[in-house]
C-alpha positions in Angstrom: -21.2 -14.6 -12.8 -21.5 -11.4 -11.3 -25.3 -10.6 -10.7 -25.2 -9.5 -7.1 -27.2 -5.7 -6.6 -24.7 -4.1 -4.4 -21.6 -5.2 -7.4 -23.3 -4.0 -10.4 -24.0 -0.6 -8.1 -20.6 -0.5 -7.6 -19.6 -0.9 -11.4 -22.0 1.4 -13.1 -21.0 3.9 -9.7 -18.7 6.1 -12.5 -18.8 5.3 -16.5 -15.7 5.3 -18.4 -16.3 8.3 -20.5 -16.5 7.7 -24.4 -13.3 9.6 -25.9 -9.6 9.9 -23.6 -7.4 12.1 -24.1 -3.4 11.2 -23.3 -3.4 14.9 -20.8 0.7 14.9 -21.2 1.8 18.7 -22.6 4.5 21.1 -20.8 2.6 21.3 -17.7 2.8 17.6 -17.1 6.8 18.0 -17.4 6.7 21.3 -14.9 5.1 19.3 -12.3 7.2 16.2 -12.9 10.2 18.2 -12.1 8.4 20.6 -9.1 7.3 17.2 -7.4 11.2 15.7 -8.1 12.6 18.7 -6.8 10.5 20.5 -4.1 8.3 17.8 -2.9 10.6 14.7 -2.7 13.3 16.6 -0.4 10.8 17.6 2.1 9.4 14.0 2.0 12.8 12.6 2.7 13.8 15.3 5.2 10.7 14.7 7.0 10.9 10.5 7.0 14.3 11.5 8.7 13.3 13.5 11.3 9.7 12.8 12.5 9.1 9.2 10.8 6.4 10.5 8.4 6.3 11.8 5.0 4.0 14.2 3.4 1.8 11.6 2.4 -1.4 11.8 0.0 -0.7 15.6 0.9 1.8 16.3 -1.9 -0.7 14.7 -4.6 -3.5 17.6 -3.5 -1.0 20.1 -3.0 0.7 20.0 -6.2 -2.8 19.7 -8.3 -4.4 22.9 -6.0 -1.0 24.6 -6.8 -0.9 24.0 -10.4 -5.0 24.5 -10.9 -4.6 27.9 -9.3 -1.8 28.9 -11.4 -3.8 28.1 -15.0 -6.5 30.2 -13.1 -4.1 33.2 -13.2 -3.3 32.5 -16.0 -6.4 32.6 -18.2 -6.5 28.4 -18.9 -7.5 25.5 -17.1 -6.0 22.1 -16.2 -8.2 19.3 -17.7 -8.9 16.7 -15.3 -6.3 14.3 -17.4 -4.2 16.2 -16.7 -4.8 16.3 -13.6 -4.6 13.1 -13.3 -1.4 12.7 -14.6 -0.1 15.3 -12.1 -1.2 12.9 -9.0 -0.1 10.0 -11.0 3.5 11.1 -10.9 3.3 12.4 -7.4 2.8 8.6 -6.2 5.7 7.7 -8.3 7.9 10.4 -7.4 7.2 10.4 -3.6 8.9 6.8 -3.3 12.4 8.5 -3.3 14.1 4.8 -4.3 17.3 6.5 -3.4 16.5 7.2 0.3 17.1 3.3 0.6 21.0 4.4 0.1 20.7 6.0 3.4 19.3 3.2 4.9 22.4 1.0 4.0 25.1 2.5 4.8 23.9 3.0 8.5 23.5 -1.0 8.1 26.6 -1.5 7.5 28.4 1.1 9.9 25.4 0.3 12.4 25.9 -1.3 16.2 23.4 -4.1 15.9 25.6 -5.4 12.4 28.5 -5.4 14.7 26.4 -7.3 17.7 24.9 -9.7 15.2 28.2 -10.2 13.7 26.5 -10.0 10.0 28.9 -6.9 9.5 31.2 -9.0 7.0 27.9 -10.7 5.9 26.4 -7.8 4.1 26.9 -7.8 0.3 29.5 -5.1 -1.4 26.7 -4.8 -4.3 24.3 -3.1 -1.1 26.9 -1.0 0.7 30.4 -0.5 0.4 32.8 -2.4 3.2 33.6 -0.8 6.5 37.4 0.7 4.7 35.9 2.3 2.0 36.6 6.2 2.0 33.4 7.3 1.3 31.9 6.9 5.1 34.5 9.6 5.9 33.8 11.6 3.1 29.9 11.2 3.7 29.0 10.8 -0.5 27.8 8.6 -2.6 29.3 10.1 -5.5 31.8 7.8 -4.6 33.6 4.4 -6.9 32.6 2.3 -4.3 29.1 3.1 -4.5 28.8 2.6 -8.2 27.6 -0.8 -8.3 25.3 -0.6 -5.7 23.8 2.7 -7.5 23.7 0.8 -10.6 21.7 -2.1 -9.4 19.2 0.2 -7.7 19.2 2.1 -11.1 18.7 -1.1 -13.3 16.5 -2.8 -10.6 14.0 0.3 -10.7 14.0 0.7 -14.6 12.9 -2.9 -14.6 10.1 -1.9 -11.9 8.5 1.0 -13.8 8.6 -1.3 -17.4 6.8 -3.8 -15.1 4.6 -1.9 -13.7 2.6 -2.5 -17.5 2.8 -6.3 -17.5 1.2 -8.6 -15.2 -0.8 -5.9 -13.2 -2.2 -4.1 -16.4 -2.8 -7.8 -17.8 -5.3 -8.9 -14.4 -6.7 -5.2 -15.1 -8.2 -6.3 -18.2 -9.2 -9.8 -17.0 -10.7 -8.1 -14.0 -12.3 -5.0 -15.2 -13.0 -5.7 -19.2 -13.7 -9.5 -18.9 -15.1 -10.4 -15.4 -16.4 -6.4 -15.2 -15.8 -6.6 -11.5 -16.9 -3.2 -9.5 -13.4 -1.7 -8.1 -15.0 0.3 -5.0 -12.3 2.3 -3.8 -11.2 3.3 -7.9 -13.9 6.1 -7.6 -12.2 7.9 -4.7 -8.9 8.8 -6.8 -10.9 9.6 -10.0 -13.7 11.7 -8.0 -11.3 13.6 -6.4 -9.4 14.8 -9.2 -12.5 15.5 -11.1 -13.6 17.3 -8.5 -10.3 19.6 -9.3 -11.1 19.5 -12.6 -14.3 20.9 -12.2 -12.9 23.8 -9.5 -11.2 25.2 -12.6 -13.6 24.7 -15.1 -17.4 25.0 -13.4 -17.5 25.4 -9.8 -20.9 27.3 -10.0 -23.1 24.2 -11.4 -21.6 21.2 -10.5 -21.2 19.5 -7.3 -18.0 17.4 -7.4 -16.1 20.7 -6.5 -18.6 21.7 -3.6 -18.6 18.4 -1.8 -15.3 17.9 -2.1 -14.7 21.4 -0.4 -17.3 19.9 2.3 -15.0 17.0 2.7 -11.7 19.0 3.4 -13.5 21.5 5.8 -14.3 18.5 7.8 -11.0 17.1 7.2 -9.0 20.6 8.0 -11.0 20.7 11.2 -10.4 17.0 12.5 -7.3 17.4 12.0 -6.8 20.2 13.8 -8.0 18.6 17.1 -6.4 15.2 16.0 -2.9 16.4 14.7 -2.6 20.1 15.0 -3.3 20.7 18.3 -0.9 17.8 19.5 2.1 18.6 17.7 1.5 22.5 18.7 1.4 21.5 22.4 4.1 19.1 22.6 6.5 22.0 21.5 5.4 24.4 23.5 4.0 22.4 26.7 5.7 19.4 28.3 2.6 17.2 27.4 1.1 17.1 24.5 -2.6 17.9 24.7 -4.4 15.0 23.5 -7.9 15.4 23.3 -8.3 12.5 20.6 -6.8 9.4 21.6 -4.1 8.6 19.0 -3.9 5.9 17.8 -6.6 4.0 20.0 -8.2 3.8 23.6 -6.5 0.4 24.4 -8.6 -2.1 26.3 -7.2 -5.1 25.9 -5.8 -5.3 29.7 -9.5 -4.7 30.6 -10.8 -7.3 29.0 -8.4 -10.1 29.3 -9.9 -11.6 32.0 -13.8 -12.6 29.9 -11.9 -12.5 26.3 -8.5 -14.0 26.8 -6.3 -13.6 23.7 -8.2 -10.8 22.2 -7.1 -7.2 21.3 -9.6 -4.9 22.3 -10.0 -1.5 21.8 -11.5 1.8 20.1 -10.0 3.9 17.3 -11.4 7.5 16.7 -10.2 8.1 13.6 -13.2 10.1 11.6 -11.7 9.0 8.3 -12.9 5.2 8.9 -16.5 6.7 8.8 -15.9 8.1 5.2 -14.2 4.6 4.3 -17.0 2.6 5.4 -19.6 4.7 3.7 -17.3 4.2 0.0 -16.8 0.3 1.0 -19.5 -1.4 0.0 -22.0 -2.2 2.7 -22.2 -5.9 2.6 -18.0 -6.0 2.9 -17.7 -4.1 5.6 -20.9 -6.4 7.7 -18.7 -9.2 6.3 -15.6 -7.7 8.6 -18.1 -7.1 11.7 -18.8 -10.9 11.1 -15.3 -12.1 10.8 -14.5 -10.1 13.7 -17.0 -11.5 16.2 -16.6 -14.7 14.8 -12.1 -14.3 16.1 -13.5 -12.5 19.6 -15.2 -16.1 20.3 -12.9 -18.1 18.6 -9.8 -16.9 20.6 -10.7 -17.4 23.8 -10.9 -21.3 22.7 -8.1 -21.6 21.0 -6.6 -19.9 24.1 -8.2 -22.3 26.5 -7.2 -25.8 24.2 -3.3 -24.2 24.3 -3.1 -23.3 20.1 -2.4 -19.2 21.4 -0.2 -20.4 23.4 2.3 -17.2 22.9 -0.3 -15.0 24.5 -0.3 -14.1 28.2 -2.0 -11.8 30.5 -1.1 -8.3 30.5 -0.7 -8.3 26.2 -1.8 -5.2 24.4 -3.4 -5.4 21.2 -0.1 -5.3 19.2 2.4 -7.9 21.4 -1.7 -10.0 21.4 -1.8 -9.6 17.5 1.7 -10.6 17.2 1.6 -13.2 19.2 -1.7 -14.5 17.9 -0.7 -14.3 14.1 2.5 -16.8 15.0 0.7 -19.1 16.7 -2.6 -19.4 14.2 -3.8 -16.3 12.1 -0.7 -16.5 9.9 -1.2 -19.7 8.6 -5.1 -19.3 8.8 -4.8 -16.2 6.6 -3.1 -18.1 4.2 -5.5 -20.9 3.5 -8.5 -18.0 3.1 -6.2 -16.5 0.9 -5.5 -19.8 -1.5 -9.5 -20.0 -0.7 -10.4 -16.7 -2.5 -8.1 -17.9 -5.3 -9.3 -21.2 -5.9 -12.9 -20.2 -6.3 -11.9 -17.2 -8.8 -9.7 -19.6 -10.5 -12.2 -21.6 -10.7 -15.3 -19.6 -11.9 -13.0 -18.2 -14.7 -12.0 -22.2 -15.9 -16.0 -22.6 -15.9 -16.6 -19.9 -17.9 -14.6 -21.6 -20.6 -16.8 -24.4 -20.6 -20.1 -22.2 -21.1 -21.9 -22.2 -25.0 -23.6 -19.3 -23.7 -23.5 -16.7 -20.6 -20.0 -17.1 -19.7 -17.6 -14.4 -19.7 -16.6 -12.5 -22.7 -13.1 -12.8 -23.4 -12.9 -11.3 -27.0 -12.8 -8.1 -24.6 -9.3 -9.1 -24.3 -8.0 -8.3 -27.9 -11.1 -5.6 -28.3 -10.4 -2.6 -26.0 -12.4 0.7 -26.1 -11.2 2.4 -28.8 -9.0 5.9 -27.6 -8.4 4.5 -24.3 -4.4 3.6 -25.5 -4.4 -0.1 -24.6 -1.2 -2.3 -24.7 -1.4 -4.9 -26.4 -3.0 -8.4 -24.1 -0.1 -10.2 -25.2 2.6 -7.4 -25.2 1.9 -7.0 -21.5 2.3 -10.8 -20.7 5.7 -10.6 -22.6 6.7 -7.6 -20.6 5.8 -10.0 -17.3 7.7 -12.6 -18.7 11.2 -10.2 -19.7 10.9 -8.3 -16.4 10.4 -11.6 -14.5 13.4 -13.5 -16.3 15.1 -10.2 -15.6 14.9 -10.4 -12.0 15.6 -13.7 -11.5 18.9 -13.4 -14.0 19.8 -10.5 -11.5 19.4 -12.9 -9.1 21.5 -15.7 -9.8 24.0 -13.8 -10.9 23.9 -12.0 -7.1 23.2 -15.1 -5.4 24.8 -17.6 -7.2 24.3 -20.4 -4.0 20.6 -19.8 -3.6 18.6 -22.5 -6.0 17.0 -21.1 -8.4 14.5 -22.9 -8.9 12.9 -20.9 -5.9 13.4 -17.2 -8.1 11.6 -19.9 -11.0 8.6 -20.4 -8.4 8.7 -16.9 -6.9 8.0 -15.1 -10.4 6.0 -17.5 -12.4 4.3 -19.5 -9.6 3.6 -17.1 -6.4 3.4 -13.6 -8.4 0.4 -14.4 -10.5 -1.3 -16.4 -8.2 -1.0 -13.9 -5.2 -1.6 -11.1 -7.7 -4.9 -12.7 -9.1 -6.6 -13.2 -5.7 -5.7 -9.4 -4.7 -6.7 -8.1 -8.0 -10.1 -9.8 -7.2 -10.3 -8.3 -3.9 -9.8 -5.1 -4.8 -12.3 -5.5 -7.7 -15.2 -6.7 -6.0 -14.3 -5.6 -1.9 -11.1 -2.7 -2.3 -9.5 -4.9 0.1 -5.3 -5.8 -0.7 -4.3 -9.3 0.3 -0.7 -9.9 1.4 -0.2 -14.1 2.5 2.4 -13.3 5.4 5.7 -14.0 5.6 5.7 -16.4 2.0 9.1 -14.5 1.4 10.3 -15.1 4.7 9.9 -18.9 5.0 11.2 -20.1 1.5 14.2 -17.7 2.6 14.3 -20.6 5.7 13.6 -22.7 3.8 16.0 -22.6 1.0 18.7 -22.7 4.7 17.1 -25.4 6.3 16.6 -28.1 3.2 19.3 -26.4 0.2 21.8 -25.6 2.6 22.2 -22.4 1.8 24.5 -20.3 4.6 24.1 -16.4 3.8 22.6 -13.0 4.1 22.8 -11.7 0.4 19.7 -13.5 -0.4 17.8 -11.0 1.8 19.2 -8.0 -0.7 18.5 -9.5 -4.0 15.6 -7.8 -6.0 13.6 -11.0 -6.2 10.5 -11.4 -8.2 8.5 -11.8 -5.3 5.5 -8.9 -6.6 1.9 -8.3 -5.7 0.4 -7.1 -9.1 -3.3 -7.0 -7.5 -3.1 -3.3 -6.5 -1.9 -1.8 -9.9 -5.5 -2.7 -11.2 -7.1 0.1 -9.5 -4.4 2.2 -10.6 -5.4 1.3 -14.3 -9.0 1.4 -13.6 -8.0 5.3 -12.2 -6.9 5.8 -15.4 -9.8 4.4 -17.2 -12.3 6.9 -15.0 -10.9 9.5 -15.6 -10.4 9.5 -19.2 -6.9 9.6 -19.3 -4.9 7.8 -22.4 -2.6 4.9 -21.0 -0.3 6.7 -23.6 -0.3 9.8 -21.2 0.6 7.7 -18.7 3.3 5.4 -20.7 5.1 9.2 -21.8 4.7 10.6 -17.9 6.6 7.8 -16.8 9.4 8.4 -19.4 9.6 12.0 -18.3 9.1 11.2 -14.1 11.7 8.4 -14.2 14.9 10.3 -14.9 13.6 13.3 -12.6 13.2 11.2 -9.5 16.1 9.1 -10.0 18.4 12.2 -10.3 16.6 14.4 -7.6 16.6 11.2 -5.3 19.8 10.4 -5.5 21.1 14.4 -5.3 19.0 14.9 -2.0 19.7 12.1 -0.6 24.2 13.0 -1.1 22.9 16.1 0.3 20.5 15.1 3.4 24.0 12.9 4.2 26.0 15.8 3.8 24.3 18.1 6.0 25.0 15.4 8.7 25.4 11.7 9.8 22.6 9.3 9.8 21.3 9.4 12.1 22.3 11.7 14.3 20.7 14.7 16.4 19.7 16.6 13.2 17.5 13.6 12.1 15.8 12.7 15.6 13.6 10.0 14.2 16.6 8.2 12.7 18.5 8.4 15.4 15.7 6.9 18.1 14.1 4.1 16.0 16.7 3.2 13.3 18.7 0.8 15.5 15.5 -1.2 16.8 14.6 -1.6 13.4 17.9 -3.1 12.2 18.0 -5.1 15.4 14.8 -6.7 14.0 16.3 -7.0 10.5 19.0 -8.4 11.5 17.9 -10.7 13.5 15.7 -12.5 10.7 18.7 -12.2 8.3 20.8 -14.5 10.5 17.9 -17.6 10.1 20.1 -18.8 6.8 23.2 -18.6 8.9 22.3 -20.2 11.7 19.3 -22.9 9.5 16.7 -22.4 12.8 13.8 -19.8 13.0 10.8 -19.3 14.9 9.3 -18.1 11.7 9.5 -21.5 9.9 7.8 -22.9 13.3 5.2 -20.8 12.9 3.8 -22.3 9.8 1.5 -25.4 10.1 -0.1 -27.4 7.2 -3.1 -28.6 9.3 -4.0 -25.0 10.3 -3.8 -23.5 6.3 -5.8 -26.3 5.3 -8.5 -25.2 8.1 -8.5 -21.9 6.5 -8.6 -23.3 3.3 -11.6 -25.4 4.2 -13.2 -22.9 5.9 -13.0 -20.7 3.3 -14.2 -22.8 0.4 -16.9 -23.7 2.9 -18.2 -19.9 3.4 -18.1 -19.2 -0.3 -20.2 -21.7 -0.7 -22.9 -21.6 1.8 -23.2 -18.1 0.6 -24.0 -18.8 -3.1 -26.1 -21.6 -1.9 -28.5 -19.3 0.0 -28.2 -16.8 -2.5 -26.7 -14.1 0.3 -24.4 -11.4 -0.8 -20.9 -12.0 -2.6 -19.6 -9.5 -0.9 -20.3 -10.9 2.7 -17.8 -13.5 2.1 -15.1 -11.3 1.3 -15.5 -9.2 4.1 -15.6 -12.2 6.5 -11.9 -13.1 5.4 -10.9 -9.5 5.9 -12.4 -9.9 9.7 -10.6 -13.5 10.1 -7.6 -12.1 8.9 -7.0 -10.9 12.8 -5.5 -7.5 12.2 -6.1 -4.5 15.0 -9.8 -4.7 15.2 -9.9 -1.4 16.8 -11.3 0.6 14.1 -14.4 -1.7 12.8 -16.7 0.1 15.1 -15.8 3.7 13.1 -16.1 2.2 10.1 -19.4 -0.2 10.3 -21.1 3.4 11.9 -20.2 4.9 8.7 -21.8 1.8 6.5 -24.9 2.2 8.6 -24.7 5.8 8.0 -24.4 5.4 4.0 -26.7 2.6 4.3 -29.8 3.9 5.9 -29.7 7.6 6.1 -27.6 9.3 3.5 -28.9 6.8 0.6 -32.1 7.2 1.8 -31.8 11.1 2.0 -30.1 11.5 -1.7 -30.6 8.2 -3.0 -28.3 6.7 -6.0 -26.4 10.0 -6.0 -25.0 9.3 -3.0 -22.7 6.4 -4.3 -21.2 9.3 -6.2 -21.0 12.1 -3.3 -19.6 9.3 -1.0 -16.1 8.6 -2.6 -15.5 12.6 -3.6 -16.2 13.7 0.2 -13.5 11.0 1.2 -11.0 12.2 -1.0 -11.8 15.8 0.4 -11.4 15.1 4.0 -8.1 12.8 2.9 -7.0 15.8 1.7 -8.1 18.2 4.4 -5.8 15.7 7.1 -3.0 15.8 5.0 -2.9 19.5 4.6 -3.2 20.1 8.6 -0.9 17.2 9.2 1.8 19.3 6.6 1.1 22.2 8.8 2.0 20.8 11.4 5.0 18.9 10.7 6.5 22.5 9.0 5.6 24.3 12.8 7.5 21.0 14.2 10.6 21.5 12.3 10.5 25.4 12.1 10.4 25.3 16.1 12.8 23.0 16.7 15.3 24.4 14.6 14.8 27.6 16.2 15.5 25.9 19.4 18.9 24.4 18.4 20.0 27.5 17.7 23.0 28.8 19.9 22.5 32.5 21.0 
């Protein structure tokens, strides 16, 4: 199926190595508990106080860290390892707990009491308004046992998950179909790029251009978060000599391209994205993009933006725009994609000869610590039936047939067209707002009259991402059984640290309140806008269920199957197509520009200057300038709070 040039430079872009090793010993259970309990307070102290966590940051930090130490130390960290270290960090940095915090402002908040929905919200979330423990400010608290509990429960059934349907379209993807994964590299590069900083910096080149890549990052980021941040303590202005996020333009251009967000983005770290993206994706977005900047102005002009008005910026324009078309547009590409991979794999049952091989199914590399293919469908189907028996037992007046559709229908099929996304473009698919209109709908046509179906842990998952997760894995040599032990060690460590920092960030003081600024600005808008969806299935009416239009996701779904194909037809790139949708999909264009400079960069100078062995610098030099911008933005967030603390204090 798959005999397009830029895919198979993509797949053969990093080999699986031929042995794997599982990289779990006592180091991996150090750094579990170092990430659970020095990097997932700062995270949540941070999210509290400036809206930002550390961020890919804490992965680099903690591997440089631990490297350095086996340095000193006379050993080395092998890159499964590694590996496994910036594995848990992702885990571990999600701080489930922190979503505690979140609810018992909900239920104490001003907007709940506005909204009337006070009464509404379940006891399983947050304790009623009487309970002691708001006075007492803890959670170690009766009342907040069930709702711990459930979180507890809900995120066991999570991590067990987390090895069924998404490591099952792994193997489909990557073993069967052999689909390229583009952005998988970048992950696995960069922490073989560590790797080889312990081991070899001398000969090999991972470490060096990895190095280049953070000296570029650590200097755009001093001019692009650094210097503002420093400033805006000790000026009243920041100085901005960047333009975060964007140079808006929209207002300028209104009057010849009505209905379209314009603007420029100068974020350097789109170059270095579209130089890993493959070339032909990213033309495909350029495409898609022009083709919505002549587009809206007509739909503008024949009343179907009708939301849109003069004076807009891009984000009230993109907004505006997605309710009145791109919503339901995006949807039909979506089922587009789908179809046609649905399809190709049906036909390659059908083939005597040349079709896909799907023996690879039940015959895995040997070493690499494969699950069994039908083990991991059961563990869909458990954790699936799980949720929805959660479910109906927390919603009892909600039909369950929709929890029946959510997990067996939606899930796979959502999670099959991402997965192929992100194995042939690195692109994730989300259909908008799917979870929002059956919650409508379940109000409008069920007569369902509640908010507790907005709480419930319903199997409503996007599995597509986890694929490049296990394809990681597979680069870098690591054992899934590495990863199947670090997740038995990192689960009780962030569950306990989250849950201890999180009694303690509310101990220290209410949230919000003036010791978390952030919490204190923004967390009543954002419960305004909760809250305000949540009363659609008491009141049965929505501008959300309005939005959607059958005619207009058929459109897309035409258009769609139409593109993909014209484009086999004429023989063009695979990867056009995709990148097309990702253009149609009308999200802030402002940063195309940035990132088709850096294609044509890749494209015709760097490949041309180093050849195929750019497709291997190209994905280690992002992960060092990531890493670079995380450090400096860490830097600065630590002068933020160190100065501002200083500056509360009484003398």
């Amino acid at each position: 199926m798959y005999d397009d040039k830029e895919l198979r430079e993509y797949r053969d872009l990093l080999k699986p190595p031929e042995q794997f090793e599982e990289g779990f010993d006592w180091k991996t259970v150090v750094g579990a508990i170092f990430i659970g309990f020095l990097m997932m307070p700062g995270s949540m102290y941070l999210q509290l106080v400036i809206g930002q966590g550390i961020g890919p940051a804490a992965r680099w930090v903690t591997i440089i860290l631990f490297a350095e130490i086996a340095k000193r130390s006379y050993t080395h960290l092998k890159q499964q390892e590694i590996f496994l270290l910036y594995y848990m960090a992702g885990a571990a940095l999600a701080s489930p707990f922190q979503g505690l915090l979140w609810n018992q402002y909900l239920v104490q908040s001003d907007a709940a009491r506005m909204l009337g929905l006070t009464e509404f919200i379940p006891h399983w979330v947050a304790p009623s308004l009487g309970s002691g423990s708001y006075l007492e400010r803890t959670f170690l608290h009766r009342d907040w046992l069930v709702p711990i509990l459930l979180l507890v429960g809900a995120q066991l059934v999570q991590r067990i998950d987390h090895f069924g349907l998404g490591y099952s379209l792994y193997r489909i993807t990557s073993d069967v179909e052999k689909l390229p994964f583009p952005m998988a590299p970048v992950g696995a590069l960069g922490t073989m790029a560590l790797a080889e900083s312990t081991e070899d910096r001398k000969t090999g080149w991972k470490w060096r251009v990895f190095s280049i890549g953070g000296v570029i990052g650590l200097a755009f980021g001093f001019f692009y978060v650094l210097l503002p941040a420093l400033s805006g303590l000790l000026f009243q202005e920041p100085i901005r000599l960047i333009p975060i996020p964007w140079i808006e333009l929209t207002r300028h251009t209104e009057d010849i391209l009505p209905a379209v967000a314009t603007g420029l983005q100068f974020d350097l770290g789109l170059v270095f994205v579209g130089m890993v993206l493959p070339f032909w994706a990213v033309i495909g977005g350029l495409l898609g993009l022009i083709v919505t900047f002549i587009a809206n102005p007509v739909l503008y002009e024949h009343g179907i933006l009708h939301r849109w008005h003069p004076g807009m910026e891009t984000v009230e324009t993109v907004f505006a725009n997605n309710f009145d078309f791109y919503m339901s547009f995006g949807i039909g590409l979506g089922l587009a994609i789908g179809l046609v991979g649905i399809y190709y794999v049906a036909k390659s049952f059908h083939k005597a000869t040349g079709g896909l091989d799907f023996s690879a199914l039940f015959n895995p590399p040997k070493g690499r610590g494969d699950i069994n293919f039908w083990v991991s469908i059961a563990i869909y189907v458990g954790s699936t039936l799980a949720y929805i028996g959660l479910c109906v037992w927390l919603v009892p007046s909600f039909p369950w047939i929709f929890f029946v559709a959510y997990g067996f229908i939606y899930t796979p099929v959502v999670s099959y067209i991402t997965a192929r996304m992100e194995g042939v473009a690195g692109q994730f698919i989300a259909l908008p707002m799917v979870r929002e209109f059956s919650f409508i709908a379940g109000a409008r046509f069920f007569g369902y009259q509640g908010i507790e179906i907005w709480y419930a842990p319903i199997p409503i998952h996007n599995y597509g991402e986890a694929t490049v997760q296990f394809r990681q894995i597979e680069l870098t040599g690591t054992s899934l059984r590495g990863i199947i032990k670090a997740e038995l060690v990192v689960f009780p460590v962030v569950m306990i640290a989250s849950l201890l920092f999180s009694q303690f960030l509310w101990q220290l003081a209410p949230i919000p309140s003036p010791q978390y600024p952030f919490a204190q600005e923004l967390w009543h808008l954002q419960a305004l806008n909760t809250l305000l969806m949540q009363t659609s299935t008491l009141e049965g009416n929505s501008l959300f269920f309005e939005a959607l239009s059958g005619p207009v996701v058929m459109s897309g779904l035409g258009l769609g199957l139409l593109l993909y194909g014209v484009l086999n037809v004429l023989g063009l790139p695979v990867l056009l197509v995709y990148g097309v949708v990702r253009g149609l999909g009308q999200s802030t264009p402002h940063g195309m520009i940035l990132e088709v400079i850096g294609a044509l960069l890749g494209r015709f100078y760097f490949l041309k200057k180093y050849g195929k062995e750019w497709r291997h610098y190209a994905p280690v030099l992002l992960a060092g300038f990531s890493c670079g911008m995380g450090l400096t933005g860490m830097f600065a967030m630590g002068c933020t709070l160190i100065l501002k603390s200083l500056g509360r204090l009484a003398y």
